[in-house]
Backbone bond lengths (Angstrom), bond angles and torsions (degrees), N, CA, C in turn:
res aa  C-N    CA-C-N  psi(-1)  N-CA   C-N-CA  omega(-1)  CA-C   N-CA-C  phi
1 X - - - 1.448 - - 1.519 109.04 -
2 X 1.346 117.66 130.36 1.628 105.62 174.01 1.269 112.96 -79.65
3 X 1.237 93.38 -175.78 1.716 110.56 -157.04 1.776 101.66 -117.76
4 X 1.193 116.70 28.84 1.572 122.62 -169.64 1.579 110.42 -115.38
5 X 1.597 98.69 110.13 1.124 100.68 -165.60 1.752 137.85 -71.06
6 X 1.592 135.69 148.94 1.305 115.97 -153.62 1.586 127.77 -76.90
7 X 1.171 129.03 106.59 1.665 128.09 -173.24 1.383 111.48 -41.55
8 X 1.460 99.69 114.60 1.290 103.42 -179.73 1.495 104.46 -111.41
9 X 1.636 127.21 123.04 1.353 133.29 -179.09 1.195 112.00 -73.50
10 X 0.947 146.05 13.85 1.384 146.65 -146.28 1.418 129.25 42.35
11 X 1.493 106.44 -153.40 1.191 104.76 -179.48 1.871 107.87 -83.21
12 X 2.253 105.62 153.58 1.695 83.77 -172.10 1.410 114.88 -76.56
13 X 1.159 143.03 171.08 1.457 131.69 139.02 1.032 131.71 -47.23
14 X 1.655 118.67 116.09 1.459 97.96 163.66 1.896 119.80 -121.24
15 X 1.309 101.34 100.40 1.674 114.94 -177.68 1.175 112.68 -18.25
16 X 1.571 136.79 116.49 1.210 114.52 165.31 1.907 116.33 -104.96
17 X 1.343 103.31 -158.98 1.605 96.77 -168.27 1.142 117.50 -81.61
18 X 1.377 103.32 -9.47 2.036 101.93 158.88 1.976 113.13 -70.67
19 X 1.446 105.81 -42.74 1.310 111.51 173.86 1.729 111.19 -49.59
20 X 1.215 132.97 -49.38 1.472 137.11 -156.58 1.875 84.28 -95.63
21 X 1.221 123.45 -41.36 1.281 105.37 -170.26 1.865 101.47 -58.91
22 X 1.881 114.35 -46.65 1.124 85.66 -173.73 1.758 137.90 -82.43
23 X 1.598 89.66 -1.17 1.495 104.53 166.82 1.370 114.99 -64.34
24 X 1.592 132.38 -6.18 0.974 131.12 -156.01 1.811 85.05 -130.25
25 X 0.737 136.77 -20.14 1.308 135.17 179.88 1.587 106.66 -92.84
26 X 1.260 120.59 -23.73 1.120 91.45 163.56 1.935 117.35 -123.82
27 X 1.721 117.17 38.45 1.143 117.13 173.00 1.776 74.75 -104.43
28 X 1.382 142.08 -28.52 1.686 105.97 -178.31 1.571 101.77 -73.81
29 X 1.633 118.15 -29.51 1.760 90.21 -179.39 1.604 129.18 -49.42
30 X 1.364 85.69 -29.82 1.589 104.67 -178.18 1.388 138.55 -63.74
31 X 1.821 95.31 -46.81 1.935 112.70 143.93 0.981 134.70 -38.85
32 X 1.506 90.95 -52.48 1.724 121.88 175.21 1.864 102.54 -42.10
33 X 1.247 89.88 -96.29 1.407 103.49 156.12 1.915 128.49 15.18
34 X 1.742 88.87 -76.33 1.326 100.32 -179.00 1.299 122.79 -77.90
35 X 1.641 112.86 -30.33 1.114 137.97 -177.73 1.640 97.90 -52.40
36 X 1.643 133.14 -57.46 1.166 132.31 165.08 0.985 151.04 -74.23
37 X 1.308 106.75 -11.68 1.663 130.47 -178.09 1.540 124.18 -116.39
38 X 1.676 105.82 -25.82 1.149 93.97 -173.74 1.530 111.26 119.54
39 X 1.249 118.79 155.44 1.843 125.60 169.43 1.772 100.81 -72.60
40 X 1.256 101.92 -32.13 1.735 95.07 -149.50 1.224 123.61 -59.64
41 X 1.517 135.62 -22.68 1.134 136.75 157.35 2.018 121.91 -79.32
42 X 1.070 87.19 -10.15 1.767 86.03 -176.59 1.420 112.91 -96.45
43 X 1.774 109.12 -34.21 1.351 90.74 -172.29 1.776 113.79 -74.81
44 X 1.155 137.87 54.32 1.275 129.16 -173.87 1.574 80.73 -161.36
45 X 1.621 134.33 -60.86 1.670 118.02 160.54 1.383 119.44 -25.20
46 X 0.986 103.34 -78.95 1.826 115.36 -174.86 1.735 120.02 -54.60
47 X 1.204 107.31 142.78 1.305 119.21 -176.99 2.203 97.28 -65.12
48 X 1.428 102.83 148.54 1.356 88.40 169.68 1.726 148.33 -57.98
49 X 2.056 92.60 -24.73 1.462 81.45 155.01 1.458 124.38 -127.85
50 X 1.804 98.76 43.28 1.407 111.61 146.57 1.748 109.77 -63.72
51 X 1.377 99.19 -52.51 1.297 123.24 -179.41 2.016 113.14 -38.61
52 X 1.265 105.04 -50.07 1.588 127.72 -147.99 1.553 88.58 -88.33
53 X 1.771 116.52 -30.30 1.599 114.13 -165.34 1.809 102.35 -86.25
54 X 1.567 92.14 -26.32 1.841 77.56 179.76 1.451 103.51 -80.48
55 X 1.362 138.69 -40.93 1.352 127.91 -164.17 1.243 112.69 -69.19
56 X 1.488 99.77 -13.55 1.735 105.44 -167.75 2.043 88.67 -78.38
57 X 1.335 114.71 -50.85 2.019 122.30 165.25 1.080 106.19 -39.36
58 X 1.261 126.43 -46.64 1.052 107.06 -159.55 1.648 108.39 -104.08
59 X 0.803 111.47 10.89 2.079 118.08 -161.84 1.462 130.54 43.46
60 X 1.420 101.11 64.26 1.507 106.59 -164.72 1.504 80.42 -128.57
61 X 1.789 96.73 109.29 1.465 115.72 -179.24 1.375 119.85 -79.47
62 X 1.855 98.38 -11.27 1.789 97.42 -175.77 1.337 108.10 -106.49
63 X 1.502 131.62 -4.40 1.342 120.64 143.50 1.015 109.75 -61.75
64 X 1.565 131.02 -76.38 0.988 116.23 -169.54 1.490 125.22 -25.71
65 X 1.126 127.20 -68.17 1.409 137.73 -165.42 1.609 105.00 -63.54
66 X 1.199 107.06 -27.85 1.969 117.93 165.09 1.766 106.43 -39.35
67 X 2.017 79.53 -52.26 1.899 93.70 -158.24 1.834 93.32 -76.46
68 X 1.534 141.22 10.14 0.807 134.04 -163.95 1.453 120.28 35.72
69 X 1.200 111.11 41.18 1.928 127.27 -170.26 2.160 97.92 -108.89
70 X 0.767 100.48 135.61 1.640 90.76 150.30 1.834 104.23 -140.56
71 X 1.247 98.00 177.33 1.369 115.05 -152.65 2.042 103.12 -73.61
72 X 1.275 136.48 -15.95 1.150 122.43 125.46 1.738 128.50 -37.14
73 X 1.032 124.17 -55.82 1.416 123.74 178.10 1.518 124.01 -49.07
74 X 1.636 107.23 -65.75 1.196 119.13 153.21 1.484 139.10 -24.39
75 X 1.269 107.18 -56.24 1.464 126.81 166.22 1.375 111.08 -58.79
76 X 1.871 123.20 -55.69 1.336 112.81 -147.06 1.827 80.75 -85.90
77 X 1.284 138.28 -18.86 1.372 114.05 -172.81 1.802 117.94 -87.54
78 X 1.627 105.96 -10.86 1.701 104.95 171.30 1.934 93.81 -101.08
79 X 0.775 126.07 8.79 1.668 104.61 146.14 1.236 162.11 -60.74
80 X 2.151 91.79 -36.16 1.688 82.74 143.79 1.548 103.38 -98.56
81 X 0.955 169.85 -17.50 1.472 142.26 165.07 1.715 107.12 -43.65
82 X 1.134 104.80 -31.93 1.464 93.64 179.98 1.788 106.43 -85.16
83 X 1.204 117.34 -40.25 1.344 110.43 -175.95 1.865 121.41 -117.48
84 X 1.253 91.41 -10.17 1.569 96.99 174.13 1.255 103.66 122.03
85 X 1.545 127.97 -161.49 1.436 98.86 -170.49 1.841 78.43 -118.62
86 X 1.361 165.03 -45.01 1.047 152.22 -148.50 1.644 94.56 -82.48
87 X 1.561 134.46 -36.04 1.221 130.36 -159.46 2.147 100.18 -105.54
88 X 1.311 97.96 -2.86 1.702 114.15 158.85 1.484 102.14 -73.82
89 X 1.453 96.34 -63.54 2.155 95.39 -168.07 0.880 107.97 -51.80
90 X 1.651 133.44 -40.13 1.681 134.69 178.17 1.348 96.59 -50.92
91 X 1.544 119.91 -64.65 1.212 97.08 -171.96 1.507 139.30 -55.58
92 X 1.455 101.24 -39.35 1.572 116.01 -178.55 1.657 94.01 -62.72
93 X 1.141 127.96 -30.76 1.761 117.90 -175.22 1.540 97.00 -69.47
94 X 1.659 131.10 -45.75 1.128 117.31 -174.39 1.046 135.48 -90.96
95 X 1.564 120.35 20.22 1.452 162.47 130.88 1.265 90.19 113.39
96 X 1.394 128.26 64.78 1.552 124.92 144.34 1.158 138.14 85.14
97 X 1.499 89.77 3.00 2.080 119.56 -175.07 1.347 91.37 -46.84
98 X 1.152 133.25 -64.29 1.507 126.75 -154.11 1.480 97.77 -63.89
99 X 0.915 133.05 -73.28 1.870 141.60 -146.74 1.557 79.31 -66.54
100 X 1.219 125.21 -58.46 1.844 124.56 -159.58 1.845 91.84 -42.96
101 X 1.922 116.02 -38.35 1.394 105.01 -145.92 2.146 83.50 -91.55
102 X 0.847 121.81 -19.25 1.376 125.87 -171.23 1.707 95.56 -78.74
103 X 1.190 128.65 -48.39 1.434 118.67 175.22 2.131 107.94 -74.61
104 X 1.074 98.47 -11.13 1.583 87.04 173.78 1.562 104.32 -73.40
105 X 2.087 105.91 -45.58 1.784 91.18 -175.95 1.842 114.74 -63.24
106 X 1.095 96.56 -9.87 1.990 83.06 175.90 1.351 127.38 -74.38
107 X 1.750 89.87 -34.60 0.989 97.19 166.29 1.605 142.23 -43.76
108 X 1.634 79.17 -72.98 1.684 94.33 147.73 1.323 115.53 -29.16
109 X 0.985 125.92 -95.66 1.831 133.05 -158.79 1.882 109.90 -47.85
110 X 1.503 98.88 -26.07 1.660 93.36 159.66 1.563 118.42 -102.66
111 X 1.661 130.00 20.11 0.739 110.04 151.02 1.429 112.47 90.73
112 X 1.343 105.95 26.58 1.549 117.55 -160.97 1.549 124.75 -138.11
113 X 1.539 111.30 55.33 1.480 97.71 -129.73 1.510 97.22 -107.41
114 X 1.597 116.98 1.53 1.280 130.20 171.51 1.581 111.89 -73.49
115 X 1.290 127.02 -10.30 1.515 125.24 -178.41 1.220 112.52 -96.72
């Protein structure tokens, strides 16, 4: 038997509603953002699926498809940031109801409710 001891990750995260509020406070700065200015300075700022999560807010199908992201992708990777990663997989197993209803309120609050 070896003698190598077992990796323990710690304890999991579990996001609470200050965490998703400020994930959500600052993907509308970010809409916000584009919504007035434009892609042209962000897409080279922003990480690529910093990039992929606002177009996915905002419904801009040809970034998206730029970021080679579609709106499955998007979703199943802010699920655990939104819920953690064991209470994410629940969600992604129950195809995403929760995160789908958490990107509708951003929507909402930017005013965007056709995407």
């Amino acid at each position: 038997m070896s003698d190598a001891k077992k990796i323990t990750w710690g304890k999991p995260r579990h996001p609470t509603d200050a965490d998703r509020d400020a994930l959500r406070d600052d993907l509308l700065t970010k809409a916000r953002a584009v919504r007035s200015e434009g892609w042209a300075d962000y897409r080279t700022e922003w990480t690529a699926g910093q990039v992929a999560v606002v177009a996915y807010v905002l419904g801009d199908a040809d970034v998206l498809a730029e970021c080679e992201e579609n709106e499955g992708m998007v979703l199943s990777r802010y699920a655990a940031d939104l819920f953690g990663f064991i209470k994410g997989r629940k969600d992604i197993e129950a195809g995403l109801v929760g995160t789908q209803a958490w990107f509708d309120t951003v929507r909402k609050a930017l005013g965007n409710t056709s995407a």
